[in-house]
N, C-alpha and C positions, 0 to 999 in steps of 0.2 A: 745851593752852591757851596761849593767846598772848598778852602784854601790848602793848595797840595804844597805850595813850598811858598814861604817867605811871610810867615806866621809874624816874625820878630818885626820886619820891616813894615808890617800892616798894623800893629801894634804902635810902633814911631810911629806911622804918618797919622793913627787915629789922636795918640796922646798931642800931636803938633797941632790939629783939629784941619786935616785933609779933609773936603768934601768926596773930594776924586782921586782916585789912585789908576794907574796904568795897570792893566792887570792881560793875561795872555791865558785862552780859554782851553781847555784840556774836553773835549765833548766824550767821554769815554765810560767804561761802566768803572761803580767805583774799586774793582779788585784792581784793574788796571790805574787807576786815580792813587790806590795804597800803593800799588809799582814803585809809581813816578815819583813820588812824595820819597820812597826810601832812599830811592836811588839818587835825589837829588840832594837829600838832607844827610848821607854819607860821603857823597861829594865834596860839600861846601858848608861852611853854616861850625854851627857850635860843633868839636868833637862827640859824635857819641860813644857812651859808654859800649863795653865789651857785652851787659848782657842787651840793652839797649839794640843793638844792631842782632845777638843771636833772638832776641824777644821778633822781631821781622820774620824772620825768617821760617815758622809755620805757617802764618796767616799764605803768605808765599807760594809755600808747598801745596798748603791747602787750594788754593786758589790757580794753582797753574803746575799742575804736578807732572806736566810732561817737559818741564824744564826741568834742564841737568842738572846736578849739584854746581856745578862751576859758574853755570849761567845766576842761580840763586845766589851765590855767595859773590859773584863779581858785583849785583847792587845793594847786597847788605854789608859788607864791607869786610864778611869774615872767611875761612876757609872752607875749600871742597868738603872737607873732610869732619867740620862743624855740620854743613848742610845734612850730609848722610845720615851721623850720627843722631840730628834733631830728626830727619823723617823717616830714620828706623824705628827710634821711640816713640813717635807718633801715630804711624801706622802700622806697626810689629812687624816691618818686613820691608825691606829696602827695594823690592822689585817688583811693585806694581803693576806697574806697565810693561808692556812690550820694546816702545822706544823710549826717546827720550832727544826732547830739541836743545842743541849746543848752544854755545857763543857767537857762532857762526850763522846761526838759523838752518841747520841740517838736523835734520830728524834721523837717528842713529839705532838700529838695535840695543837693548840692552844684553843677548845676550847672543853673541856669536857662533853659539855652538851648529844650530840648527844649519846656520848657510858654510859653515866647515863641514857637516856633514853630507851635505849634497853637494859640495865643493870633490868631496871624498870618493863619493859613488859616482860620481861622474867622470873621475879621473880611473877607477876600475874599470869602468864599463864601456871606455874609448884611451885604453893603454898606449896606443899608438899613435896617437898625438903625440903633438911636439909641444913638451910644456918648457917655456924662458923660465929660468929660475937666477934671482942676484947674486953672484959671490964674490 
């Protein structure tokens, strides 16, 4: 069993000499248990430090790498642009995958060229359509 958030507060109830504490069960593997713990302990709780929350943010990468930088950095508390630059140097190349799941839970290409390109030839090879365009 593993305490994912309120370490301090199980600390007070042990030093008061708590038998029993309320506690709420997380049944999950423990990558998702390190998730929950980041996300909650950037939320609330003691500030953490600056490398403190980019120190999260591998283990993260490592552990759910089809998550977007933005998704990563919204539960460690620091920028899109921290995330990248940790999981370029981590794994010497910032596009690994194909897609990549938002904020949203949408699964996104990473890289658009290929559906512009058949976006492309499709528009040659049926000229005569009628394409809406916004202006």
């Amino acid at each position: 069993m593993r305490v994912v958030d309120g370490m301090h507060r199980l600390g007070a109830m042990t030093l008061r000499g708590a038998r029993q504490i309320e506690v709420r069960f997380f049944n999950r593997s423990a990558d998702a248990a390190f998730l929950a713990a980041v996300r909650e302990n950037v939320a609330h709780g003691l500030p953490r430090s600056r490398a403190d929350r980019e120190a999260a943010v591998l283990p993260i990468v490592n552990a759910f790498p089809d998550f977007s930088d933005r998704s990563i950095a919204s539960v460690c508390g620091v920028s899109h642009r921290t995330v990248a630059a940790i999981r370029t140097r981590a794994t010497g190349q910032q596009n690994q995958l194909h897609t990549r799941t938002g904020l949203d839970g949408w699964v996104r290409p990473l890289n658009i060229a290929a559906g512009r390109r058949a976006a492309e030839e499709l528009i040659q090879a049926r000229p005569d359509d009628q394409v809406h365009r916004r202006g």
